[in-house]
C-alpha positions in Angstrom: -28.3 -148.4 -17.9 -25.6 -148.2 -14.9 -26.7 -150.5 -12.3 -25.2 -150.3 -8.5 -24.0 -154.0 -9.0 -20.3 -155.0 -9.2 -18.4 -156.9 -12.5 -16.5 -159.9 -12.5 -13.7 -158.1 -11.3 -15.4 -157.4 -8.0 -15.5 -153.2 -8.7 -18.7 -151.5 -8.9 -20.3 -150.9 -12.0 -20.8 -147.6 -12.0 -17.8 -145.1 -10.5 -17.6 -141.7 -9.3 -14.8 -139.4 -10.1 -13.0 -140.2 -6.6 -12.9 -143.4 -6.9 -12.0 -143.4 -10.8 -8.7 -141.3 -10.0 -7.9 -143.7 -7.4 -8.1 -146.3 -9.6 -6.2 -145.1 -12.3 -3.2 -144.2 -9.9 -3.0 -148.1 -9.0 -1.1 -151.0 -10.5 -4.0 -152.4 -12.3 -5.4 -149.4 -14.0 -8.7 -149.9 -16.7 -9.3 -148.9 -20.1 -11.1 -145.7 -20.2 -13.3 -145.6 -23.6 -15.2 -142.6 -24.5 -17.9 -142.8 -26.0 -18.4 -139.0 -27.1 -19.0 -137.5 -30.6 -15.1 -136.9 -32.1 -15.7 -133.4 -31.8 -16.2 -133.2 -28.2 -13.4 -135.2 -27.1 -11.2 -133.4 -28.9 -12.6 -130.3 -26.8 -11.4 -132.1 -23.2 -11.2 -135.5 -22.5 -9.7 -137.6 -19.4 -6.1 -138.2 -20.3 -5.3 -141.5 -21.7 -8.7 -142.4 -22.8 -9.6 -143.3 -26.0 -12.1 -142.2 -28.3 -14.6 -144.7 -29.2 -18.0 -142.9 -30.6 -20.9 -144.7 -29.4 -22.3 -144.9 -33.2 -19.4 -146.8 -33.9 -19.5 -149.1 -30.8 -23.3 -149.8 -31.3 -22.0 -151.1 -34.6 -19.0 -153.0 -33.7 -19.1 -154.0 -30.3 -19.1 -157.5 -30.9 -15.4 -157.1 -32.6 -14.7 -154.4 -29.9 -15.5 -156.1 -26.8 -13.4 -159.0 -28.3 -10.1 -156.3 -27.5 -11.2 -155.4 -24.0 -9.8 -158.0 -22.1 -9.0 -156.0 -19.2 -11.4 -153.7 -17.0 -13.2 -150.9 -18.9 -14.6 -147.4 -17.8 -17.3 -145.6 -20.3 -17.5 -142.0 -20.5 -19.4 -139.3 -21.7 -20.6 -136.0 -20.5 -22.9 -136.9 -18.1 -23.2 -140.6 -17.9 -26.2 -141.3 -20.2 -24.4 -142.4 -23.3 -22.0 -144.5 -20.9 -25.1 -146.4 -19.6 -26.1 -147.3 -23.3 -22.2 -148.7 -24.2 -22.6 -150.0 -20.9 -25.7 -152.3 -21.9 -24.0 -153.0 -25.0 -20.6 -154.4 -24.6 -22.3 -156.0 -20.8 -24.4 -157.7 -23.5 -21.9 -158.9 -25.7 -19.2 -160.4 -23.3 -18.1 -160.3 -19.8 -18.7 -158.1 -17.2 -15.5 -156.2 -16.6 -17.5 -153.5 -17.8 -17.8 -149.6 -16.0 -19.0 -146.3 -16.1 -18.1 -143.2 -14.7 -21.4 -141.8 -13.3 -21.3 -138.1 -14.1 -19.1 -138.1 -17.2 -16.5 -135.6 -18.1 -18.6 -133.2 -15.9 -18.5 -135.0 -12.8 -14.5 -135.7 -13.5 -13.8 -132.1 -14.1 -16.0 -130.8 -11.0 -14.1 -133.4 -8.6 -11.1 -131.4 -10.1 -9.8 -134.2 -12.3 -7.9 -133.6 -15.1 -8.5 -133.2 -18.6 -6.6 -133.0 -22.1 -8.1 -130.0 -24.0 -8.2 -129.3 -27.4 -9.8 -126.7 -30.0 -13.7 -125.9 -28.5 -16.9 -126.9 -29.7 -20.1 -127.5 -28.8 -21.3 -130.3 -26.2 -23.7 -132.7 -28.4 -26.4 -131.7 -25.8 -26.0 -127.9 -26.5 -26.2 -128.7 -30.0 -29.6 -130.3 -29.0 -30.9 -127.2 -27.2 -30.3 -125.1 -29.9 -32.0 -127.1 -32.7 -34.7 -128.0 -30.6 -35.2 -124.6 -29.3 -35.0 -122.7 -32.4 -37.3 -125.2 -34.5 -39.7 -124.4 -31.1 -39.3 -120.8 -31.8 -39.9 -120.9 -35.4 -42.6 -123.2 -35.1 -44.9 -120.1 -32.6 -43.7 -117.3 -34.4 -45.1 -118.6 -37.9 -47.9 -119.8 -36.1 -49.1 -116.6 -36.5 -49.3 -116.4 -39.9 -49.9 -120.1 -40.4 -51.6 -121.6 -37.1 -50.5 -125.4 -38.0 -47.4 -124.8 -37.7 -47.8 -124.8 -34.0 -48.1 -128.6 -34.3 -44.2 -128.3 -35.5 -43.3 -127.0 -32.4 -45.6 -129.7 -30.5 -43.7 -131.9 -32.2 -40.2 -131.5 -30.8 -42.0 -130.9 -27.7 -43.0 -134.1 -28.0 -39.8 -135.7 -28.7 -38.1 -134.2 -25.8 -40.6 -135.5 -23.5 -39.9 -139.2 -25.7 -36.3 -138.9 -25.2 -36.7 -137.6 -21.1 -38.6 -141.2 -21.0 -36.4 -143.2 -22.4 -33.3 -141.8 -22.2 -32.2 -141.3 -25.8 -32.4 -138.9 -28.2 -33.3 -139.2 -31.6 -32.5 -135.8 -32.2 -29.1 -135.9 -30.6 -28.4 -139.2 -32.6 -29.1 -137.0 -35.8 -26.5 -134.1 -34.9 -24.0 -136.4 -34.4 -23.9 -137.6 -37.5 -23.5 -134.2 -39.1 -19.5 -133.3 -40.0 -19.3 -131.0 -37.6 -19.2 -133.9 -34.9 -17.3 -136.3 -36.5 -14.3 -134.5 -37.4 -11.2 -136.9 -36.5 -13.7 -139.5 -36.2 -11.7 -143.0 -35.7 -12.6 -145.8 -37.7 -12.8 -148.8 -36.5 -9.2 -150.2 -37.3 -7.9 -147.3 -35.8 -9.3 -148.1 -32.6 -8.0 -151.6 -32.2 -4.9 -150.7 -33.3 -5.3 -148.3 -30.3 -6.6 -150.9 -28.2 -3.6 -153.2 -28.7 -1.0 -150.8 -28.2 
């Protein structure tokens, strides 16, 4: 999770979008990494950043944080996902590590711009709909079958588990699907992106 501390560089952890564009317009400008399903950064992302899906950086961040030298911004749509690469690559080396508090959202509301490509689905949406449509399914055959409401308690459940500890088993899953990982980057694309 984001903390209101500062890195080693002396810059707050955590960033809002003012003082991310601010940054970025300076001499010493920081990596942006985001760490968004393939699919949705193709749909907007902050220009220059690069896509890093936080599947693969669970996996690889030892390797990865061995390429981030310099200072390092995590985004996502709202901040969440940030705040687990955050605890990851803080973990694993460093602390030159950041993340934009908000996400994309928060970049986009501040009126910051963003490189858009062909739409689909937020991974949260996504989330909604599964959940709320196994919900859905789960009363209206409990009419035929009552335990089927227990389906439906289920995911109910879940939500309330992932409210708690801020991740989402359920998101994890979609993101796997092909839907989301479309373009996905491997991880020798990224450092060859990195080193550029």
């Amino acid at each position: 999770m984001t903390s209101s501390s500062t890195t080693t560089t002396g810059r707050p952890t955590a960033l809002d979008a003012p003082a991310l564009r601010e940054w970025l317009e300076g001499d010493d400008a920081p990596r942006l990494l985001d760490v968004r399903t393939p699919a949705e950064f193709t749909t907007a992302h902050i220009p220059g950043s690069y896509n890093v899906p936080l599947d693969l950086l669970r996996e690889h961040r030892e390797e990865l944080r061995r390429h981030l030298d310099e200072d390092v911004v995590l985004i996502c749509r709202s901040g969440a996902r940030a705040g687990q690469a955050e605890g990851l690559l803080t973990a694993a080396g460093p602390g030159n590590v950041h993340v934009l508090t908000g996400g994309v959202t928060a970049w986009e509301s501040a009126g910051g711009p963003l490189t858009r490509g062909a739409g689909t689905w937020e991974l949260e949406r996504q989330v909604r709909l599964v959940a709320g449509g196994i919900v859905l399914t789960g009363v209206l055959a409990s009419v035929v079958a009552p335990w089927t409401k227990w389906v439906s308690a289920a995911v109910g459940g879940g939500l309330v588990g992932a409210a708690l500890t801020d991740s989402c088993l359920m998101g994890m899953a979609l993101s796997r699907l092909p839907y989301n990982r479309r373009n996905s980057p491997d991880l020798a694309a990224v450092l060859d992106a990195l080193r550029d």
